[in-house]
N, C-alpha and C positions, 0 to 999 in steps of 0.2 A: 504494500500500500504506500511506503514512503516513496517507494520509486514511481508509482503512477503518481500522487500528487505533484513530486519535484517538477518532471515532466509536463502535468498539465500546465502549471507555474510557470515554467520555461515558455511555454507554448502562450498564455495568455499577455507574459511580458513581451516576449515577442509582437504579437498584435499590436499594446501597446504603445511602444515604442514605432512601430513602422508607419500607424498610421490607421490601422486596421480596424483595431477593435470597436467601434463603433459602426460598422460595416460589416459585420460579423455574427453567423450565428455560431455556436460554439452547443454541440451534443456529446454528451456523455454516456454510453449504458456498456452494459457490460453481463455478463452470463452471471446466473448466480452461483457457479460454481459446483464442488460435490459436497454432500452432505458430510460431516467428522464426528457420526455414530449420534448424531438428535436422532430421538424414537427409536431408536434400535437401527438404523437404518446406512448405508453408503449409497445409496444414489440417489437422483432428484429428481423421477418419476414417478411421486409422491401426490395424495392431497394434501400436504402441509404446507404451510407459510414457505416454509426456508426453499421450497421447489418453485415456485412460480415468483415470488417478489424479486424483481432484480433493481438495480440503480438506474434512472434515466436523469440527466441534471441537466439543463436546458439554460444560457445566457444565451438572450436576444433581446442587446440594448432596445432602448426606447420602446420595448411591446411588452415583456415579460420582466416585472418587476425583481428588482436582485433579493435574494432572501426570501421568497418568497416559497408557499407551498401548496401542492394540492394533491389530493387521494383519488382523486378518477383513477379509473382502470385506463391503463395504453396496454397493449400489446405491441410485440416485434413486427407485426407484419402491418403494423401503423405507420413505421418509419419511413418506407418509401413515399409513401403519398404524403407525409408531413411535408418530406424534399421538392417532393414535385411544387407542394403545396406553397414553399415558400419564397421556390422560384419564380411559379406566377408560370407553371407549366399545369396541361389539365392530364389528370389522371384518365390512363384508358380505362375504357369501362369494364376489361375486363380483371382488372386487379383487385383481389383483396384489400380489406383494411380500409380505415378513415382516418384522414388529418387529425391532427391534434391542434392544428392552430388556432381553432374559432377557444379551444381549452388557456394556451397559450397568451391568448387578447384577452383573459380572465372572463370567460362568457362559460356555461354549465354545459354539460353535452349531454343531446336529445337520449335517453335511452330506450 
């Protein structure tokens, strides 16, 4: 973990300094990894928390407040149409998943 922090650190000074970061969306997630014996268990094909909650951490200056949080459910196969989504490209119709942006611009999502 200290070395993915350093890294992202590296990575946002960078922005920073180039000019960038305000022009920048900056996504974070990451696999939640394998279980270390919760529930009796080593893998994460599981109904438990520790199987399906992973990290997504989202900076997008001037849209998405810093420090900020929310509990909606995303899934993985969100992320492509988030991209599309925030490039201002339209999703083909036949892809899974929903943007997350209108969640993003702090608005509720329909369920």
């Amino acid at each position: 973990m200290d070395s993915v922090d350093e890294n992202i650190g590296r990575l946002l000074d960078y922005l920073e300094e180039s000019g960038l970061a305000e022009n920048t969306v900056v996504i974070y997630s990451s696999d939640q990894g394998w279980y270390l014996g919760e529930h009796g268990w080593y893998d994460k094909r599981w109904m438990y928390e520790e199987s399906f909650r992973t990290p997504l951490i989202i900076r997008w200056p001037d849209v998405t407040p810093a420090s900020s949080e929310n509990a909606d459910l995303v899934q993985n196969l969100d992320y492509a149409q988030t991209f599309l989504d925030i490039c201002g490209v339209q999703s083909p119709k036949n892809m899974q998943g929903a943007s997350i942006t209108p969640t993003l611009h702090g608005k509720k999502p329909k369920y």
